[in-house]
C-alpha positions, 0 to 999 in steps of 0.5 A: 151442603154442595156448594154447587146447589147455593147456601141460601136460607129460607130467609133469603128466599123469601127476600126474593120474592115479589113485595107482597108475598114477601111482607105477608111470608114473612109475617106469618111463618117468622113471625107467627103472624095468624092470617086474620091478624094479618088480613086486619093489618092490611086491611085486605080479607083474609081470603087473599092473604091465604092466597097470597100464603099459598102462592108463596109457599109454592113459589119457595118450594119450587127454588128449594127444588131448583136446588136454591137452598 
């Protein structure tokens, strides 16, 4: 990998990210965490924890195409 572009991993991506998203990321695509799973252990609907999933997903995809990764 160019060292000009960064030798971050998605783990330490996702460690960048505001509290939420990273607790939820973190959950759901390390941990295989399902969203209603999640929602429960939250106590939030699962509507917002999907939200909070896509959101994050595109605030990562946006630093891999910065050149983060």
């Amino acid at each position: 990998m160019n060292s000009d572009i960064g030798d971050k991993s998605i783990a330490e991506l996702i460690s960048t990210l505001p509290e939420e998203e990273r607790l939820i990321l973190r959950l759901h695509l390390v941990n295989s965490v399902s969203t209603s799973e999640i929602a429960s252990k939250l106590g939030v609907p699962e509507r917002a924890v999907i939200s909070v999933i896509a959101s994050g997903k595109s605030r990562l995809i946006g630093m891999i195409s910065k050149g983060n990764l």
